[in-house]
N, C-alpha and C positions, 0 to 999 in steps of 0.2 A: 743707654739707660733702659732703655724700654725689652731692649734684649736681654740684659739684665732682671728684669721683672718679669719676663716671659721662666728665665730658669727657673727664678726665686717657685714662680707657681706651677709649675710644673713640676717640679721635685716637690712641692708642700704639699699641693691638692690632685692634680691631674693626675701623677702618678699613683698617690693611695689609693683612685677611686677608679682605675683599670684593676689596682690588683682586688680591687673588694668587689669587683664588677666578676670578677672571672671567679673568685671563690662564690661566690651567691650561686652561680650557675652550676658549679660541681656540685652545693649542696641538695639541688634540687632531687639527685640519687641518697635518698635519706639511706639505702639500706645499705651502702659501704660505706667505715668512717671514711673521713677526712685530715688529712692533716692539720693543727690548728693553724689558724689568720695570723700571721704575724705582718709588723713593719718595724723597717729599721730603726736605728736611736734617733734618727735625728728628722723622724715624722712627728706631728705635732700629740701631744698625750689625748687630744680627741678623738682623734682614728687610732690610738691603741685602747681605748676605755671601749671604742664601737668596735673593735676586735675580739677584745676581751667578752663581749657582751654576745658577738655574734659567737664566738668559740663557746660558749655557756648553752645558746641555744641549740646550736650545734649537737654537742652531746648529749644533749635531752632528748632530743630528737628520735635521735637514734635510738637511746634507751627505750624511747614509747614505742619506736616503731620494731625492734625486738620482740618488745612485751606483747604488741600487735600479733607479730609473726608467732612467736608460740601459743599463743590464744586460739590461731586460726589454726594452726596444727592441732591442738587438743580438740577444737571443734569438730575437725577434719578426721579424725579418731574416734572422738564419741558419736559422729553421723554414720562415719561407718559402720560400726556396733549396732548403732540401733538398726541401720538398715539388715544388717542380719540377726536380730529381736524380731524385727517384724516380717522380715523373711522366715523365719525358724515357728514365731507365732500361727502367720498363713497356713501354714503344710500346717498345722497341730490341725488350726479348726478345720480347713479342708480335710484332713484325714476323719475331724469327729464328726464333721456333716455328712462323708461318707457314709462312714459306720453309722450315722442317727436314721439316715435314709435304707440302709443296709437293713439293718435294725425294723424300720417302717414298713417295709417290703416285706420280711418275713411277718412280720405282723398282720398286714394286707390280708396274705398268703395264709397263714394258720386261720384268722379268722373267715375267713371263705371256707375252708375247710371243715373248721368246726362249724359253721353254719350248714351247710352239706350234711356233716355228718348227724347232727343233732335234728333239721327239720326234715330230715327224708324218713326216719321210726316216727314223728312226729306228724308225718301226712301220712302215712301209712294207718298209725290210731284213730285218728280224726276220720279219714276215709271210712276207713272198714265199720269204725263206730254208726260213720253217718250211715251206709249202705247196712247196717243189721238194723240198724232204727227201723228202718223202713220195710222191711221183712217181717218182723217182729211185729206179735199182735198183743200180745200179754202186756198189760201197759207196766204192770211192776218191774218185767224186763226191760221195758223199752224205758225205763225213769235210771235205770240203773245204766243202760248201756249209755244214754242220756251224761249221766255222772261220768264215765270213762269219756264219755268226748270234751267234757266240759272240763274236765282234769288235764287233757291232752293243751287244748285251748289256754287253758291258764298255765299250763308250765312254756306253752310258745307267746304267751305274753312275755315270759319272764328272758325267756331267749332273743325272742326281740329288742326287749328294750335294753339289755348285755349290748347287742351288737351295734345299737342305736347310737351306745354311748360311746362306743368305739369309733364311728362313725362321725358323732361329733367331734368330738376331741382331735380327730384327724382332718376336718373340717370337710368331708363328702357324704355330709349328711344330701340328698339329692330331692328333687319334687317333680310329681309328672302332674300335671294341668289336664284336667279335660272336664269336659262339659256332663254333668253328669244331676240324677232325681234327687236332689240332696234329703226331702223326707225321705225317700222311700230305704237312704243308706240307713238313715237315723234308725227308723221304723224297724230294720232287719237286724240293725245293734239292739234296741232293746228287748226287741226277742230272743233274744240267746241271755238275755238274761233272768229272765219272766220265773222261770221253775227254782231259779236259787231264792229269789225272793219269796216267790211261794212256802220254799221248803223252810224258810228263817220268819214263814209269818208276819212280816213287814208286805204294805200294801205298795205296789209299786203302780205308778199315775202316768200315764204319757198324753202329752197332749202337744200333738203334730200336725199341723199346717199343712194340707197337701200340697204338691206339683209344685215344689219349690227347687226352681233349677240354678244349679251355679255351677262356675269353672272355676275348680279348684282341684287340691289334691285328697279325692276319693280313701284310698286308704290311711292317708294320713288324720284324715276329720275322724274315720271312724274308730282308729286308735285313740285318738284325744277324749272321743265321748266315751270310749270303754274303759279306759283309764278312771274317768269322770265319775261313769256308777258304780265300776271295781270300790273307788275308794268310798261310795255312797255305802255302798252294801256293806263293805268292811267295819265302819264305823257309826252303825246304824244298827241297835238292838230290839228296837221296838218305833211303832208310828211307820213313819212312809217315806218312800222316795220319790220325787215324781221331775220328771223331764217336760221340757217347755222348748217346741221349736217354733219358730214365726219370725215373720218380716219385719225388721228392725224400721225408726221412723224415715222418711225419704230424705229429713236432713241429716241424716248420718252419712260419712264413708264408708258404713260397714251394714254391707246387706241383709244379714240375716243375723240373729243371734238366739243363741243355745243355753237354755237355762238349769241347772240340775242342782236340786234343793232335796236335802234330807233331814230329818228329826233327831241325829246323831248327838255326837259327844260335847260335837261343836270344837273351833279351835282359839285357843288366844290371842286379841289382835295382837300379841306382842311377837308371836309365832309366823304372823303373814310371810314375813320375807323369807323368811328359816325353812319352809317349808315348799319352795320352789328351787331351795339348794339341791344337790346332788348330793346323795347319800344320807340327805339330814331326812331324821324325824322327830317328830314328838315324844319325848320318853317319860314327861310328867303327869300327874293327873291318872285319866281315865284310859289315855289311850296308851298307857307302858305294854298295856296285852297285845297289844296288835306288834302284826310282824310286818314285812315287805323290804323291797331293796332299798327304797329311798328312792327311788327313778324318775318313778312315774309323774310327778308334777315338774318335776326337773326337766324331762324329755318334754312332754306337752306344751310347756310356756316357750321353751328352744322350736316345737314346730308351726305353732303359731305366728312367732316373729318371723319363719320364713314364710307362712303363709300372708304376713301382712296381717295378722290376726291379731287380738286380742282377748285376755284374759283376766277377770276381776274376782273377787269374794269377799267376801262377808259371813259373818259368824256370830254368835254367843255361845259363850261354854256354856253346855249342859242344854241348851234348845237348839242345835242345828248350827247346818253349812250353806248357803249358797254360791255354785261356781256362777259366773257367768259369760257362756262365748260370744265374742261378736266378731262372725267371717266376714271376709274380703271378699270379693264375688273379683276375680283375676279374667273377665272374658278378655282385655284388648289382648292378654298373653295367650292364650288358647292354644295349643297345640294336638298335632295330629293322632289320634287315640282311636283304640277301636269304640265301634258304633255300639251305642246302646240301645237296644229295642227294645221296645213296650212291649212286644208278645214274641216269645222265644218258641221258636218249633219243633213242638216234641217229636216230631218224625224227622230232624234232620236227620239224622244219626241210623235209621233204618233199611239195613241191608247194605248198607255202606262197610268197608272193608277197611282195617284200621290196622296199622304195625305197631305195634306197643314195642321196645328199648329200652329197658332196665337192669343193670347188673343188680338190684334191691328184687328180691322175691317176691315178698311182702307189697311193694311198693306196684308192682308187677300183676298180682293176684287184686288189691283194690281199684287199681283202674281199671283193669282186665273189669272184672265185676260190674263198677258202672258203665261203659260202654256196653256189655253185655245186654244190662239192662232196659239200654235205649234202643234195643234191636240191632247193633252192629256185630258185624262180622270180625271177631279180634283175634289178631294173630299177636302172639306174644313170644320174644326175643329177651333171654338173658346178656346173649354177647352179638356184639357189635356186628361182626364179624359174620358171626350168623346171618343177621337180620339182613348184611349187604349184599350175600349171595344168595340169601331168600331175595332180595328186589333185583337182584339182575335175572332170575328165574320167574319172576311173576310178575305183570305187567298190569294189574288190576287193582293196585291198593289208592283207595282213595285219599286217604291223612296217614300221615308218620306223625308218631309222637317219642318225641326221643331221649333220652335225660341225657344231661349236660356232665356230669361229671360219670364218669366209666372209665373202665380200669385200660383195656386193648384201646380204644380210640375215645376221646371227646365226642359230645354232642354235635360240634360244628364241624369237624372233621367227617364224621360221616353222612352228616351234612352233603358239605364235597362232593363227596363220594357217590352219595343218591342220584345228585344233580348230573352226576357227571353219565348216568345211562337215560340214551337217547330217551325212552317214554316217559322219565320223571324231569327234565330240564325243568319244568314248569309247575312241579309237585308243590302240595301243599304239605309243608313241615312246622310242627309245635318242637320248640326246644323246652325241656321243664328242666329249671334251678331252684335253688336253695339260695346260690349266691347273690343274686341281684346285684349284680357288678357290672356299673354303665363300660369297663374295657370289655367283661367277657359279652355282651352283648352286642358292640361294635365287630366283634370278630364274628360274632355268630351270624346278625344281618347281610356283612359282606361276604360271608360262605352261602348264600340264598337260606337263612332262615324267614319263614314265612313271617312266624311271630313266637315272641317269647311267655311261658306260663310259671309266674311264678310259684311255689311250693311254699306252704302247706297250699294248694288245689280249692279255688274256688267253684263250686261246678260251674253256678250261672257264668259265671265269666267263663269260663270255659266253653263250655256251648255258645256265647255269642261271640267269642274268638272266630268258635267253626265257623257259626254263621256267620259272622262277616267276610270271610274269606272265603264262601261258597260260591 
């Protein structure tokens, strides 16, 4: 009996539940069908319904994991695509940042050039101008020759601030720090303004704080203040201008400030912002007469904020302007600069022996001139070339001044080349540029450039160049 009921369950239950044991485990490979679950007739209709039911799942199965399988193909399709979009993309922009920097570079490159080329006729006017000034005794001539330098001066403003803006926009706009008489910069700016106001009958005011020293950037201040009474004078037909330098209060961050108020046209506070833009100006009103690039306040507030500086105004149409500066005094950053002296030595220069280098004639014949005039001894070189087998034959020249851009060799090159015979290893050499390019002066100092002078030619600085390096 019991043997009996041993088959009975083992054909009813044991056996369906080996063969649905062993299909569960085939299914587990969803991605080949399967054959469906069957059992014989005379299994009970409960493991054929759970057959039935598993054969259903079965093929679905399958179907999703198909539908899977093509999904991840077409994914597998479109990632590769894109991976070559954005391989195809890279090379684009790589090739345009190439070309944008390609592009930069000769832009670099032309404007250095045209700097060169524009401020060396440029120092040449200004020069020879200032050196007839001073020969000249007829004052009608000397107001007139006066006019030709001051014409010189205002068309290298305008070159300037061209190149400034180039300079921005390529973000190498640069600052050199040094300790310096900050009235006596002021004081020297408003003196080269004195005879226009004169001549336009407006009363011009200065009133300047002595022995007021700060480290900052020297030429940059006194472009900002000549900008300042440029646009004084410009928009000022009657009444007065007058400048205001003095010690800012002790709780301020800002040491010193610069005042410049004129009786002018005045501007709209609606105009404030508008008129620190690039290229913008005022075209309504009173001021449509006036001309200019647009630059000048645009450049100024741009060297201020590198100075850490600041700049304010104030206006009513039809009664006046006031700018107001207030400098940063930059000593913790101080850097190494040549020395300025309180009393410059007019005999340095006397009987001293000087190699002048200039492929410019012009340029050649006015420093020739001023050296001349301080008592030196000038020998003056159009080519390079010359000048080098003049210094391997003569062993007595106290200062090389050499300009920087020539046709046979560079400034620094012959440089080199100086250094390189035994009696000048330790010669004192002026390179003079136009370009004021912090690479070309890195190549210049590592070739033994003494020191660099930039063009249009400051004389003072110039001579305390020498004398520091004497």
């Amino acid at each position: 009996m019991l043997i009996l009921i041993w088959i009975l369950i083992n054909i009813s239950l044991l056996k369906p539940l080996k063969t649905l044991n062993l299909y569960t485990t085939k299914l587990k490979d969803v991605r080949e069908p399967n054959e469906d679950l069957k059992f014989s007739d005379n299994i009970a209709d409960e493991f054929k319904n759970l057959a039935e039911l598993i054969n259903i799942m079965k093929n679905s199965n399958h179907l999703n994991f198909k539908k899977i399988e093509d999904q991840n193909k077409e994914l597998e399709v479109y990632h590769m695509d894109l991976e070559k979009l954005v391989k195809k993309r890279t090379e684009e922009l790589e090739r345009a940042s190439k070309k944008a920097e390609e592009a930069s570079n000769v832009k670099t490159q032309f404007i250095s050039n045209m700097s060169h080329e524009l401020r060396t006729p440029l120092n040449s006017i200004i020069l020879l101008s200032e050196t007839l000034k001073k020969e000249i005794e007829d004052s009608k001539l000397r107001n007139q020759i006066q006019m030709i330098n001051n014409s010189g001066n205002d068309l290298l403003y305008l070159v300037n601030d061209i190149l400034d803006l180039t300079k921005i926009e390529a973000g190498k706009l640069k600052f050199q720090f040094k300790t310096f008489d900050l009235s006596k910069v002021i004081d020297e700016v408003c003196k080269l303004f004195e005879i226009h106001f004169k001549e336009k009958s407006i009363q011009f005011i200065t009133d300047i704080q002595n022995n007021l020293m700060i480290t900052s950037d020297k030429q940059r201040i006194a472009q900002v203040v000549k900008n300042l009474i440029n646009n004084a004078y410009k928009f000022t037909d009657h009444g007065s201008v007058s400048l205001t330098l003095k010690e800012n209060s002790k709780e301020s961050e800002f040491k010193y400030k610069i005042i410049v108020k004129d009786t002018g046209v005045g501007i709209n506070p609606d105009h404030f912002e508008k008129i620190f833009k690039r290229f913008e100006q005022i075209e309504n009103g009173d001021n449509r007469n006036f001309t200019g690039s647009g630059l000048g306040l645009y450049i100024t507030k741009i060297i201020l904020n590198g100075l850490e500086s600041k700049i304010d105004l104030t206006s009513v149409p039809g009664e006046g302007t006031t700018f107001t500066i207030e400098l940063k005094d930059k000593e913790e950053e101080k850097t190494t600069s040549i020395k300025i002296f309180p009393v410059i030595n007019e005999n340095l220069l006397f009987n001293k022996k000087i190699l002048l280098v200039d492929d410019d004639d012009i340029s050649l014949f006015s420093m020739s001139s001023f050296f001349s005039s301080k008592g030196a001894i000038v020998i003056s070189k159009e080519s390079p070339r010359e000048a080098l087998i003049y210094s391997q034959e003569n062993s007595d020249i106290d200062f090389f001044f050499l300009d920087y851009m020539m046709p046979e060799m560079t400034g620094d090159v012959l440089t080199q080349n100086i250094k390189s015979i035994q009696n000048y290893k330790d010669s004192i050499i002026f390179i003079l540029t136009a370009a004021n390019d912090e690479k070309i002066n890195k190549i210049c100092f590592d070739r033994g450039v003494t020191s660099i002078i930039n063009k249009p030619i400051d004389w003072n600085e110039l001579i305390q160049a020498i004398q520091s390096h004497s």
